[in-house]
C-alpha positions in Angstrom: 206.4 56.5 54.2 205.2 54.9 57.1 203.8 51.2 57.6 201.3 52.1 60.3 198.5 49.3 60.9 195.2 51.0 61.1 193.1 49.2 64.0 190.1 47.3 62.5 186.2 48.5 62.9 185.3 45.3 62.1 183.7 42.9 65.2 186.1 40.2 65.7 185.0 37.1 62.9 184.4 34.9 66.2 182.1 37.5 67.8 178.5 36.8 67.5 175.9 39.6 66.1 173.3 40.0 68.2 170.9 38.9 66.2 173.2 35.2 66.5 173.3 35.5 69.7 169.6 36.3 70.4 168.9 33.6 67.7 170.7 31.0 69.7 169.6 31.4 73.2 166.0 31.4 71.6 166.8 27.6 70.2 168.2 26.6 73.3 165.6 27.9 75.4 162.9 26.1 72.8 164.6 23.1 72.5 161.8 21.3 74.8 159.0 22.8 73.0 157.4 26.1 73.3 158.2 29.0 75.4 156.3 32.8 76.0 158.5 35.6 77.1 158.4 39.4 77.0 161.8 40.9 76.1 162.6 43.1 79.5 162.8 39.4 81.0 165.3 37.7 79.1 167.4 41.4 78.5 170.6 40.8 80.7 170.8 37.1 80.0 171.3 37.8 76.1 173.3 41.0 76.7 170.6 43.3 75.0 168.3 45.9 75.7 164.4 44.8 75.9 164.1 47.4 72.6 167.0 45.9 70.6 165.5 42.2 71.3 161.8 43.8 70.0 163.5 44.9 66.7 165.3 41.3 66.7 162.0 39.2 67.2 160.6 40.5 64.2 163.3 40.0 61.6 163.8 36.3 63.4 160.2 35.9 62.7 161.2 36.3 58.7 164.5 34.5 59.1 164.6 32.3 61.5 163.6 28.8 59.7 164.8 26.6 62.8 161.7 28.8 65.1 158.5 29.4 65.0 158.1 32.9 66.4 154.8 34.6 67.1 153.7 38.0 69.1 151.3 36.2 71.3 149.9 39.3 73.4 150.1 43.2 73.2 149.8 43.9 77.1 151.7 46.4 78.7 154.8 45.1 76.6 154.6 42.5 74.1 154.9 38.8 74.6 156.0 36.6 72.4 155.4 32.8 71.7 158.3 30.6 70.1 158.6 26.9 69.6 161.0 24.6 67.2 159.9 24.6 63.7 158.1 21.9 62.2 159.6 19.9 59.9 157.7 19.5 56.6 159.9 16.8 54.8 
């Protein structure tokens, strides 16, 4: 019998998921209050295409409790509106 290490699938544990790191440039960007963007713009600085950052904006809009996210406008590609979240304590 051989001891053979089978090479891993699994992303490295210090690797962030897209949704992290889309998640994260989002607060940064928002830190000084709110900010409108359509994906295609923001695509190569987040590593992503402008289709994988569309499916992302709408489960942030669940998740995301440190953003307010909104689709602000429907125009030739959609634009959306973030801001920090309000704190309600």
């Amino acid at each position: 019998m051989s001891a053979t290490a089978t090479p891993s699938t699994e992303p490295a544990s210090d690797e962030m998921s897209k949704e992290e790191r889309l998640k994260s440039y989002l607060l940064t960007k928002a830190q000084d209050g709110e900010m409108y963007f359509k994906s295609k713009f923001i695509a190569d600085e987040v590593g992503l295409s402008p289709k994988e950052i569309g499916a992302l904006m709408v489960k942030l809009s669940d998740s995301a409790s440190e953003l307010t996210v909104e689709k602000w406008s429907y125009t030739s590609a959609t634009t959306w509106r973030i801001e920090p979240a309000q704190d309600t304590a």
